[in-house]
N, CA, C and O atoms as CSV, one atom per row, in Angstrom:
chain,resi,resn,atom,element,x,y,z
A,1,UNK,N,N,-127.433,-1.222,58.954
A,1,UNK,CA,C,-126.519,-2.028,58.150
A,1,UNK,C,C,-126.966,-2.026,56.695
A,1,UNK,O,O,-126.192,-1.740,55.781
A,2,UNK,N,N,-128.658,-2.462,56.452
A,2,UNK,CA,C,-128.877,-2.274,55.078
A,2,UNK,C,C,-128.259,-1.156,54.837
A,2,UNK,O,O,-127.098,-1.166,54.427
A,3,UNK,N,N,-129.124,0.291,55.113
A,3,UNK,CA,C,-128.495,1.577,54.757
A,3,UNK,C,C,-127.052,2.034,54.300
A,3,UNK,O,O,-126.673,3.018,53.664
A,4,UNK,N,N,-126.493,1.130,54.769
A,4,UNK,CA,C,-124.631,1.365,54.914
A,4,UNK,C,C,-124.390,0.868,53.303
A,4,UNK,O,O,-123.850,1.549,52.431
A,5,UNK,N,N,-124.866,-0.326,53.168
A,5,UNK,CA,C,-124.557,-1.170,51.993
A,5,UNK,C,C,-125.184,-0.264,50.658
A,5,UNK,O,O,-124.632,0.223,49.671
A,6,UNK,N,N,-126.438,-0.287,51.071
A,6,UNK,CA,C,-127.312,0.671,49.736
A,6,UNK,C,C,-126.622,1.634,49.340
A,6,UNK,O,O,-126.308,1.838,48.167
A,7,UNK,N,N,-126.292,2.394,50.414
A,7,UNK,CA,C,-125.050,3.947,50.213
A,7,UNK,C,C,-124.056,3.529,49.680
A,7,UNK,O,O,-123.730,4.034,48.606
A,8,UNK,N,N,-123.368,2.620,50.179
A,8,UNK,CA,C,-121.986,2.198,49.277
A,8,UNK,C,C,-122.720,1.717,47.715
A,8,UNK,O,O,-122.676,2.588,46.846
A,9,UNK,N,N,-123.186,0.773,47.449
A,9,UNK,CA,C,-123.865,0.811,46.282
A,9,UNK,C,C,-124.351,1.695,45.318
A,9,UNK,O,O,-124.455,1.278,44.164
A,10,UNK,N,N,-124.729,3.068,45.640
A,10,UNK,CA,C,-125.334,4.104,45.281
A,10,UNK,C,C,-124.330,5.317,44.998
A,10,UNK,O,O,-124.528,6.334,44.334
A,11,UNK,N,N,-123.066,4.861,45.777
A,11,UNK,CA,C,-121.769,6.079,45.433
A,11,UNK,C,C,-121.748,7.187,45.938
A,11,UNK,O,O,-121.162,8.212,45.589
A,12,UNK,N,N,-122.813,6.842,47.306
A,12,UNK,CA,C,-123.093,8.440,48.024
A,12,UNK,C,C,-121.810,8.700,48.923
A,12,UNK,O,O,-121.822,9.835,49.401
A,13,UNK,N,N,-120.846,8.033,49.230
A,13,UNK,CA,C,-119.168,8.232,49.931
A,13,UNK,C,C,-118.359,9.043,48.754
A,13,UNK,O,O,-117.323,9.644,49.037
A,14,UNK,N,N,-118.943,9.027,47.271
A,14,UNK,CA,C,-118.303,9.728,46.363
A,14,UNK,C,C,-118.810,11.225,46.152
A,14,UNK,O,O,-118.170,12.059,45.511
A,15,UNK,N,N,-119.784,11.415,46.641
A,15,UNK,CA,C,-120.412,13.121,46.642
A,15,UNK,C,C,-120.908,13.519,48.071
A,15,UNK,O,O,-121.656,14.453,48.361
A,16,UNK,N,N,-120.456,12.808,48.710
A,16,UNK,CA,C,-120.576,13.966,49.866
A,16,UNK,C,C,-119.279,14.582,50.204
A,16,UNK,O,O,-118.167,14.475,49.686
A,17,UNK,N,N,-119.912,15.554,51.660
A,17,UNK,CA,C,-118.668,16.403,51.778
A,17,UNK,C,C,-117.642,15.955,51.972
A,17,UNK,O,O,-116.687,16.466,51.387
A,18,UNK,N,N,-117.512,15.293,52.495
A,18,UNK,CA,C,-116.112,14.677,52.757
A,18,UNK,C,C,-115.453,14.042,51.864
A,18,UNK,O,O,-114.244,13.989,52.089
A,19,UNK,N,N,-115.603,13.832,51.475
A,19,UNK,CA,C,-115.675,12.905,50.008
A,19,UNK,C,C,-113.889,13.025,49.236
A,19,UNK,O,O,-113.296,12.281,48.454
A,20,UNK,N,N,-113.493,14.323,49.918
A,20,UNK,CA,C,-112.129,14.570,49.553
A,20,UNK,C,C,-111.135,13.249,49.740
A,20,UNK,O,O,-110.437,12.764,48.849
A,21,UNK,N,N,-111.251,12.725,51.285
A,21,UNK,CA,C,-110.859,11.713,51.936
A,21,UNK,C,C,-110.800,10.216,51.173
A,21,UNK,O,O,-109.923,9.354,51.125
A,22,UNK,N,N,-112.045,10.307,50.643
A,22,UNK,CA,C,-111.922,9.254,49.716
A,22,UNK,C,C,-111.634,8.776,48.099
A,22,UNK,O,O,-111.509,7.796,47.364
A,23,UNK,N,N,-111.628,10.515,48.153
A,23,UNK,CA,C,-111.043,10.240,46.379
A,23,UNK,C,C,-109.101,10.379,46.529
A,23,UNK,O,O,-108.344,9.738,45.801
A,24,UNK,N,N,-108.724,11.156,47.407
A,24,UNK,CA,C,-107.454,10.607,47.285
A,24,UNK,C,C,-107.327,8.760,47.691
A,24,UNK,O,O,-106.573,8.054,47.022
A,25,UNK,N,N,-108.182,8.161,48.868
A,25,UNK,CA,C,-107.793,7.146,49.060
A,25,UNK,C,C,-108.034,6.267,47.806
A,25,UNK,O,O,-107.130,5.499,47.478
A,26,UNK,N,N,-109.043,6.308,47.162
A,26,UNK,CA,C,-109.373,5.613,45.207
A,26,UNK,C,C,-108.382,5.875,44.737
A,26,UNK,O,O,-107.592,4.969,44.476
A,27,UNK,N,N,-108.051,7.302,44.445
A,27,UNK,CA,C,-106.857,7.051,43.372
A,27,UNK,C,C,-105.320,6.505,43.698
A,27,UNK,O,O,-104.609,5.851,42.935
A,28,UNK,N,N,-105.024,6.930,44.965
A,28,UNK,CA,C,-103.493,5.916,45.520
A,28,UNK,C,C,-103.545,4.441,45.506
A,28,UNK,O,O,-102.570,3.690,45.526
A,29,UNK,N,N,-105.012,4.049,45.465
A,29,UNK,CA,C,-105.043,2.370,45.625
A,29,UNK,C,C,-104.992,2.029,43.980
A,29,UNK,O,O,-104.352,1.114,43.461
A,30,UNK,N,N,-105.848,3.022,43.302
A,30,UNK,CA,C,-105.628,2.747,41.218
A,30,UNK,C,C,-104.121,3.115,41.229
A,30,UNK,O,O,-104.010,3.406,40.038
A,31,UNK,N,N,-103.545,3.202,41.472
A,31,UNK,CA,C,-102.643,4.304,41.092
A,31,UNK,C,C,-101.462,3.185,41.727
A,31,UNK,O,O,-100.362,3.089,41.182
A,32,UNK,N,N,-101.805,2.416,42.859
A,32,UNK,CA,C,-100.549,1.174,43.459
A,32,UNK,C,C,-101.153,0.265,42.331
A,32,UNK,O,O,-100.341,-0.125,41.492
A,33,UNK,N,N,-102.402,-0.111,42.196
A,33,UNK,CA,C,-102.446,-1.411,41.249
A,33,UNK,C,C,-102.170,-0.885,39.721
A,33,UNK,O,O,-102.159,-1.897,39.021
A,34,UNK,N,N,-102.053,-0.287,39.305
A,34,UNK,CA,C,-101.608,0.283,37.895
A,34,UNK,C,C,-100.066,-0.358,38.149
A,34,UNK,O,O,-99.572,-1.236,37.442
A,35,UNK,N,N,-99.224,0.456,39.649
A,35,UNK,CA,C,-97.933,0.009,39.347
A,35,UNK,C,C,-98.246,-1.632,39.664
A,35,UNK,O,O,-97.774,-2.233,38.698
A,36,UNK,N,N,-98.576,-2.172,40.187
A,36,UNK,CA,C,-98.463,-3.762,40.773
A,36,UNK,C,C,-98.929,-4.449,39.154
A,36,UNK,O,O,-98.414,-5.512,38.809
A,37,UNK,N,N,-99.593,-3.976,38.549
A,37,UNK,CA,C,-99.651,-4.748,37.406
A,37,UNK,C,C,-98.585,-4.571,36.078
A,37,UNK,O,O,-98.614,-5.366,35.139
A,38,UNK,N,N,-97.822,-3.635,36.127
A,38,UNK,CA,C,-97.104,-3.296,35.464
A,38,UNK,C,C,-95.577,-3.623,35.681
A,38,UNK,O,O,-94.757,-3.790,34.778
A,39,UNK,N,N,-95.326,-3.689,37.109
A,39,UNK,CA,C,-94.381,-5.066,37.290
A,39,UNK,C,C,-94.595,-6.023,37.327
A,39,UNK,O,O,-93.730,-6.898,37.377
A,40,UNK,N,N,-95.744,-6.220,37.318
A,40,UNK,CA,C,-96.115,-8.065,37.232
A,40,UNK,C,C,-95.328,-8.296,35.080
A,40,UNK,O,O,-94.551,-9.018,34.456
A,41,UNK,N,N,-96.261,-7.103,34.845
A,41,UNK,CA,C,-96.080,-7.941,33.157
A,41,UNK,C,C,-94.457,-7.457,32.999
A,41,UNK,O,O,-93.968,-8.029,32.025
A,42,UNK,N,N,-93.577,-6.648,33.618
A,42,UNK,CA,C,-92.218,-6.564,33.627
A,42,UNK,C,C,-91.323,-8.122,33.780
A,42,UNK,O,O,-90.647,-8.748,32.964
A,43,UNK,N,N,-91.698,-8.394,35.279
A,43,UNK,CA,C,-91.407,-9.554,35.451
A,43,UNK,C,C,-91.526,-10.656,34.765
A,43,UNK,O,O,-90.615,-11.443,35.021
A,44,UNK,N,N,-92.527,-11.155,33.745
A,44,UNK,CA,C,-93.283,-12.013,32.816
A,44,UNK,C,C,-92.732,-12.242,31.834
A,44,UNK,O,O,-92.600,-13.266,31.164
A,45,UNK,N,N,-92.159,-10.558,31.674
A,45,UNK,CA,C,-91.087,-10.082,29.872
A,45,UNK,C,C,-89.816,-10.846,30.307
A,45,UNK,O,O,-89.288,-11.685,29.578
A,46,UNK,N,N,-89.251,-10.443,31.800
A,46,UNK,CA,C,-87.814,-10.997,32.025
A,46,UNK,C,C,-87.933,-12.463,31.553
A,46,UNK,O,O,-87.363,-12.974,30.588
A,47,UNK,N,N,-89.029,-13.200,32.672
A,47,UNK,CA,C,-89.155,-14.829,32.897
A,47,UNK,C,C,-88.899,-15.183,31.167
A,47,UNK,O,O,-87.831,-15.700,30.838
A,48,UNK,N,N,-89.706,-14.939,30.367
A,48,UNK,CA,C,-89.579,-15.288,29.241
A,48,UNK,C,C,-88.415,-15.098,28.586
A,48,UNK,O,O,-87.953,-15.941,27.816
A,49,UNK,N,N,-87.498,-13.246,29.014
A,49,UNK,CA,C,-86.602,-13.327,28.065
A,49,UNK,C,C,-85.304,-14.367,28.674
A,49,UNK,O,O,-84.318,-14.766,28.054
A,50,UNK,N,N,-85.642,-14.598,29.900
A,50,UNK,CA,C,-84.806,-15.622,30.458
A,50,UNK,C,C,-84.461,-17.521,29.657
A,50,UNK,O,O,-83.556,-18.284,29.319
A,51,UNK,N,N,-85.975,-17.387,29.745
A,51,UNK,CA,C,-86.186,-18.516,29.231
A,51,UNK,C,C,-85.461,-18.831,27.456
A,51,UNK,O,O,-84.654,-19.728,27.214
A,52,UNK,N,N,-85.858,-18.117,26.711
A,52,UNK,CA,C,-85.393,-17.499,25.320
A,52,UNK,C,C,-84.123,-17.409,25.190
A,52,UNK,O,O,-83.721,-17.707,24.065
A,53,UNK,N,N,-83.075,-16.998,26.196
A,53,UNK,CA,C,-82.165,-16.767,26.271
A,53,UNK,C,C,-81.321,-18.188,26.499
A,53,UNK,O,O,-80.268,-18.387,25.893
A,54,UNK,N,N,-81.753,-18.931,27.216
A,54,UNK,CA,C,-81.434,-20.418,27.859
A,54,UNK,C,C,-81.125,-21.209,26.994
A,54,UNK,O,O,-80.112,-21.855,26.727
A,55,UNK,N,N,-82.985,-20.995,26.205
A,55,UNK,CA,C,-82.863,-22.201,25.088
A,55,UNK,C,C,-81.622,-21.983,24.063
A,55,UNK,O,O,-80.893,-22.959,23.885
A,56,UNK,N,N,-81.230,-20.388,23.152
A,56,UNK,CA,C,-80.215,-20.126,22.780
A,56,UNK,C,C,-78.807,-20.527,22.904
A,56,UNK,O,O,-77.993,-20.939,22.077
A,57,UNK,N,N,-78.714,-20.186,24.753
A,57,UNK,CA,C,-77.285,-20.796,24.898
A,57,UNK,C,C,-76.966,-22.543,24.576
A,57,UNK,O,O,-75.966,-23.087,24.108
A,58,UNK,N,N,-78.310,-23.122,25.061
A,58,UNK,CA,C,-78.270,-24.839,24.345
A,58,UNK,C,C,-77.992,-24.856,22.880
A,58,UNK,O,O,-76.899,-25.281,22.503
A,59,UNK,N,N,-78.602,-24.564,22.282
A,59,UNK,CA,C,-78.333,-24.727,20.928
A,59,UNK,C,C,-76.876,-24.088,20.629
A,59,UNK,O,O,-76.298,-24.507,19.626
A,60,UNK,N,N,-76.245,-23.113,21.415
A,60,UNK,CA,C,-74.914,-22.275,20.672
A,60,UNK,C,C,-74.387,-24.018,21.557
A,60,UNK,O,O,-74.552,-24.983,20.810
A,61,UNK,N,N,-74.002,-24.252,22.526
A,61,UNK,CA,C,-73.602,-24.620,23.283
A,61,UNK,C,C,-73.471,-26.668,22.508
A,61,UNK,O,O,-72.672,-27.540,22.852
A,62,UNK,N,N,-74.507,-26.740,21.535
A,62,UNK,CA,C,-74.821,-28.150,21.155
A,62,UNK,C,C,-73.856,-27.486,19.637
A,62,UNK,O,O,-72.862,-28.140,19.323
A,63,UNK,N,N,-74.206,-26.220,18.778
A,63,UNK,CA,C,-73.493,-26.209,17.229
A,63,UNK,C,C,-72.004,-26.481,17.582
A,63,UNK,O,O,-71.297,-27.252,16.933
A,64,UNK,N,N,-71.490,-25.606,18.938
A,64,UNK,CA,C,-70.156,-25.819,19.143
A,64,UNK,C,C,-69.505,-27.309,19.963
A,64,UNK,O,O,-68.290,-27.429,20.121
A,65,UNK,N,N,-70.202,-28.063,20.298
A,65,UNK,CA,C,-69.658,-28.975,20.544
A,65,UNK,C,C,-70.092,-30.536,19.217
A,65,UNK,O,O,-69.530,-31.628,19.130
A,66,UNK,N,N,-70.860,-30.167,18.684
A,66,UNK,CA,C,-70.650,-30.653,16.968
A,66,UNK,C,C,-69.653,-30.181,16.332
A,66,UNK,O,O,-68.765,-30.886,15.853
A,67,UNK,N,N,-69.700,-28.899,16.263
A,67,UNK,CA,C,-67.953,-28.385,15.430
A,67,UNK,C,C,-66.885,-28.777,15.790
A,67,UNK,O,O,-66.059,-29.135,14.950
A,68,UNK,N,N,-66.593,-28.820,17.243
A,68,UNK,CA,C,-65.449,-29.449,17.845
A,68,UNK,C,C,-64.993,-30.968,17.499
A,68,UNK,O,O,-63.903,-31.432,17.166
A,69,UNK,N,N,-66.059,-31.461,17.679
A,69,UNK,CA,C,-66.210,-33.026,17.339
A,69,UNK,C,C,-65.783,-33.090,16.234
A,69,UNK,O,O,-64.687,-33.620,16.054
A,70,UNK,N,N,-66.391,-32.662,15.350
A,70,UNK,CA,C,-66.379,-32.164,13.761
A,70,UNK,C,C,-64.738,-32.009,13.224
A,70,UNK,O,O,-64.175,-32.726,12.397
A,71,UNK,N,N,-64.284,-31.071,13.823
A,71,UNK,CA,C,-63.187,-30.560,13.886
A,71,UNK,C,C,-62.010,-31.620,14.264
A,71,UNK,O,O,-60.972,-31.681,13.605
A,72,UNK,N,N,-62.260,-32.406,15.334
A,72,UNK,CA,C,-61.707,-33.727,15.747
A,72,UNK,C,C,-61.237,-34.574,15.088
A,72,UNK,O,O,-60.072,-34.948,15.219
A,73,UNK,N,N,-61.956,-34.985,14.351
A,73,UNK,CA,C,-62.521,-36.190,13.007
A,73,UNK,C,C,-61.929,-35.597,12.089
A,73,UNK,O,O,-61.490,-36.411,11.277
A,74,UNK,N,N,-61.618,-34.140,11.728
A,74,UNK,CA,C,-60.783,-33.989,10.555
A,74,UNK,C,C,-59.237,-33.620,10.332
A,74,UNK,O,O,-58.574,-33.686,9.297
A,75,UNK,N,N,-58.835,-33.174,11.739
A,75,UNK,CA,C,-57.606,-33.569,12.317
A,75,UNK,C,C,-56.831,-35.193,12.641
A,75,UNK,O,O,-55.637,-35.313,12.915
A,76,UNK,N,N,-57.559,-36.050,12.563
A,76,UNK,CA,C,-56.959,-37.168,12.784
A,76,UNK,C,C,-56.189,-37.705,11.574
A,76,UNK,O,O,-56.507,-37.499,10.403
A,77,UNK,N,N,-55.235,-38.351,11.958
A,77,UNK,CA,C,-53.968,-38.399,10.901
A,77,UNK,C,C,-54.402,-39.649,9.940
A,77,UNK,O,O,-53.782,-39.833,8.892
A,78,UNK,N,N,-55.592,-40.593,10.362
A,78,UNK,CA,C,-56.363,-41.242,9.137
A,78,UNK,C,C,-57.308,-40.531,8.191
A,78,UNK,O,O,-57.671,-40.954,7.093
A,79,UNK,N,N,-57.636,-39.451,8.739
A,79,UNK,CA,C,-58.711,-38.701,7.832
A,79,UNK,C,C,-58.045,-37.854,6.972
A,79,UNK,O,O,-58.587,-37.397,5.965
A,80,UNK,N,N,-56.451,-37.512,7.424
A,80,UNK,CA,C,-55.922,-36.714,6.497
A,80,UNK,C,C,-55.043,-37.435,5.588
A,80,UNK,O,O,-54.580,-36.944,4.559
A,81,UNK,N,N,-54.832,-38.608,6.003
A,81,UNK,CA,C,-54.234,-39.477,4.709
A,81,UNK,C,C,-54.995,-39.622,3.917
A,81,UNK,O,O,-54.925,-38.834,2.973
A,82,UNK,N,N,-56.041,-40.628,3.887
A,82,UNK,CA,C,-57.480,-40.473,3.211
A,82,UNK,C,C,-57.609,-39.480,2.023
A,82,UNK,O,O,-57.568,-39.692,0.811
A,83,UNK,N,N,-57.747,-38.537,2.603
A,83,UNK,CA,C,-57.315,-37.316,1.611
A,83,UNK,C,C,-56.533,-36.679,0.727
A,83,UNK,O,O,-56.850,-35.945,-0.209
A,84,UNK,N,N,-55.269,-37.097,1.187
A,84,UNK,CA,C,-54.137,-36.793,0.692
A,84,UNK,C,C,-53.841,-38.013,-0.392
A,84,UNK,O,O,-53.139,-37.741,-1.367
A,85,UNK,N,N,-54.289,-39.156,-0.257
A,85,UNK,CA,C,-53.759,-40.260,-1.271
A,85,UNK,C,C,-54.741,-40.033,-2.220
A,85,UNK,O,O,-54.465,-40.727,-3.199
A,86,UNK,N,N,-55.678,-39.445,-2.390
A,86,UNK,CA,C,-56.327,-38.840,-3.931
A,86,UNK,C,C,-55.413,-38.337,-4.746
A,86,UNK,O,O,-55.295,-38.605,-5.942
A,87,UNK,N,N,-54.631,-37.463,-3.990
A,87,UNK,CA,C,-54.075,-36.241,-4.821
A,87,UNK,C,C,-52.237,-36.995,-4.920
A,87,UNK,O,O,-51.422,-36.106,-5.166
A,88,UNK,N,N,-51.831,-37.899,-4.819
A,88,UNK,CA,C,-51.096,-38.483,-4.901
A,88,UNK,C,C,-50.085,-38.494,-4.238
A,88,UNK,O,O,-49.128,-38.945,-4.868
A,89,UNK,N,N,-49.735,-38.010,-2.618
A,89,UNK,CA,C,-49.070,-37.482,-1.895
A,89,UNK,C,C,-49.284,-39.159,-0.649
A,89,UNK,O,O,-50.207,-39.798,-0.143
A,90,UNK,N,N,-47.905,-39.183,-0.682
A,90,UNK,CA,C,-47.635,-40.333,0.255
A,90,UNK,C,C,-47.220,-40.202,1.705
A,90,UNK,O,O,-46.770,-39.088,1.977
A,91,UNK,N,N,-47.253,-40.880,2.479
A,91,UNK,CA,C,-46.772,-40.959,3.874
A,91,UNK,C,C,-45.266,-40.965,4.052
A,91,UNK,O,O,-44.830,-42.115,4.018
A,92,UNK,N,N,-44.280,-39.983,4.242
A,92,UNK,CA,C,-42.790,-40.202,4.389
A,92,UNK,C,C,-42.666,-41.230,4.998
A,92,UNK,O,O,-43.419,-41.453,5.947
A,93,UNK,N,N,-41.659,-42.166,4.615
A,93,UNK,CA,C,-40.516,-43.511,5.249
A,93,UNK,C,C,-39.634,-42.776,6.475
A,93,UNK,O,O,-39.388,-43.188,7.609
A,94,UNK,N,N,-39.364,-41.887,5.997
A,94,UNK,CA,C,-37.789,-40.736,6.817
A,94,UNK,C,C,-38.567,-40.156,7.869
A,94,UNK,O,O,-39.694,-40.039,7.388
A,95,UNK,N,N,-38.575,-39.703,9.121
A,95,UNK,CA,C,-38.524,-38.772,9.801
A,95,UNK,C,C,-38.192,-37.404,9.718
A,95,UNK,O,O,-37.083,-36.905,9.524
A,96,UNK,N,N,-39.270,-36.861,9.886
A,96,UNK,CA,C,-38.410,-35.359,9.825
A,96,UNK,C,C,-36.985,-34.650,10.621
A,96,UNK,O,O,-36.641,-35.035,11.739
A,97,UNK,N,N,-36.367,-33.756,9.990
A,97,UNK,CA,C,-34.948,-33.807,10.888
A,97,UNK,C,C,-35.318,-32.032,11.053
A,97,UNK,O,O,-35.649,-31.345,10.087
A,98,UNK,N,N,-35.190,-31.541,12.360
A,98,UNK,CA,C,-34.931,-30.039,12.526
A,98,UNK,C,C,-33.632,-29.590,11.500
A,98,UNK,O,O,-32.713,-30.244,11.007
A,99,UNK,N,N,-33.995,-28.244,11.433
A,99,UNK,CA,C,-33.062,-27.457,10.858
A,99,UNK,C,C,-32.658,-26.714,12.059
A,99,UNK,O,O,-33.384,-26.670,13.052
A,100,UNK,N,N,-31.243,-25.989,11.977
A,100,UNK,CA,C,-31.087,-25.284,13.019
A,100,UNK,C,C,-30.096,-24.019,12.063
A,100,UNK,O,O,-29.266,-24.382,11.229
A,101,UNK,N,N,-30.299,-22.915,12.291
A,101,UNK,CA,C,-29.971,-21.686,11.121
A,101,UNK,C,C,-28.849,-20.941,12.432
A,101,UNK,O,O,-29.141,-20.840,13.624
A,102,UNK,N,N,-27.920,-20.624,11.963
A,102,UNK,CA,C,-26.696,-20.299,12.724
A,102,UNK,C,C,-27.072,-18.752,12.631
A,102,UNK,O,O,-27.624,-18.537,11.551
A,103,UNK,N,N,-27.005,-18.108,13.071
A,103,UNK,CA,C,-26.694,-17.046,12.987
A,103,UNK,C,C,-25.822,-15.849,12.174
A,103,UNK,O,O,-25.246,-15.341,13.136
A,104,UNK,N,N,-25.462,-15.237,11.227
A,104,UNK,CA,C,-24.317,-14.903,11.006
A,104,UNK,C,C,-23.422,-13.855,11.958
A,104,UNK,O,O,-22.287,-13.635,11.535
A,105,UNK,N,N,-23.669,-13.433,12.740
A,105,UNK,CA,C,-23.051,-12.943,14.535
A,105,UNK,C,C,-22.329,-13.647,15.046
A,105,UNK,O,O,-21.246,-13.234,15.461
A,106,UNK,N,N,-22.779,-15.148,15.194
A,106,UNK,CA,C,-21.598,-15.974,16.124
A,106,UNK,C,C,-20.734,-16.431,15.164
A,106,UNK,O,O,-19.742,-17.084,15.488
């Protein structure tokens, strides 16, 4: 058992004859953890660009429902009087009346 351990320690499974056996088995196991770590940091890039992406849609998702609001408040028919009585423009008494344009055909 010592012997077994010392040899593995010493790298004598790497120069003997056989030794073929075990350098393909080294490099397929470097060669899976190369890929296993390289989707790990793939996966890591997504999580984050996920995350990045999230926070974005909040903020588009918060400017446009301020604008709307926004937008609200300046459509209302007190905010546009307001405005309009600076410039000296009054509220009609009359109702508006449709026009209706005849055709010259009929």
């Amino acid at each position: 058992m010592k012997k077994n351990i010392y040899s593995i320690l010493r790298g004598k499974f790497l120069i003997s004859d056989d030794s073929f056996k075990n350098w393909r088995i080294i490099i397929f196991v470097s060669v899976l953890a190369v890929v296993m770590i390289a989707s790990s940091h793939s996966a890591d890039k997504k999580v984050h660009d996920i995350a990045r992406l999230t926070n974005e849609v909040k903020e588009l998702r918060s400017a446009f429902v301020d604008g709307r609001s926004k937008l609200m408040r300046l459509k209302m028919e007190s905010t546009i009087i307001n405005k309009v009585v600076d410039k000296g423009i009054e509220i009609s008494e009359i109702p508006p009346k449709k026009i209706k344009v005849k055709s010259q055909s009929e």
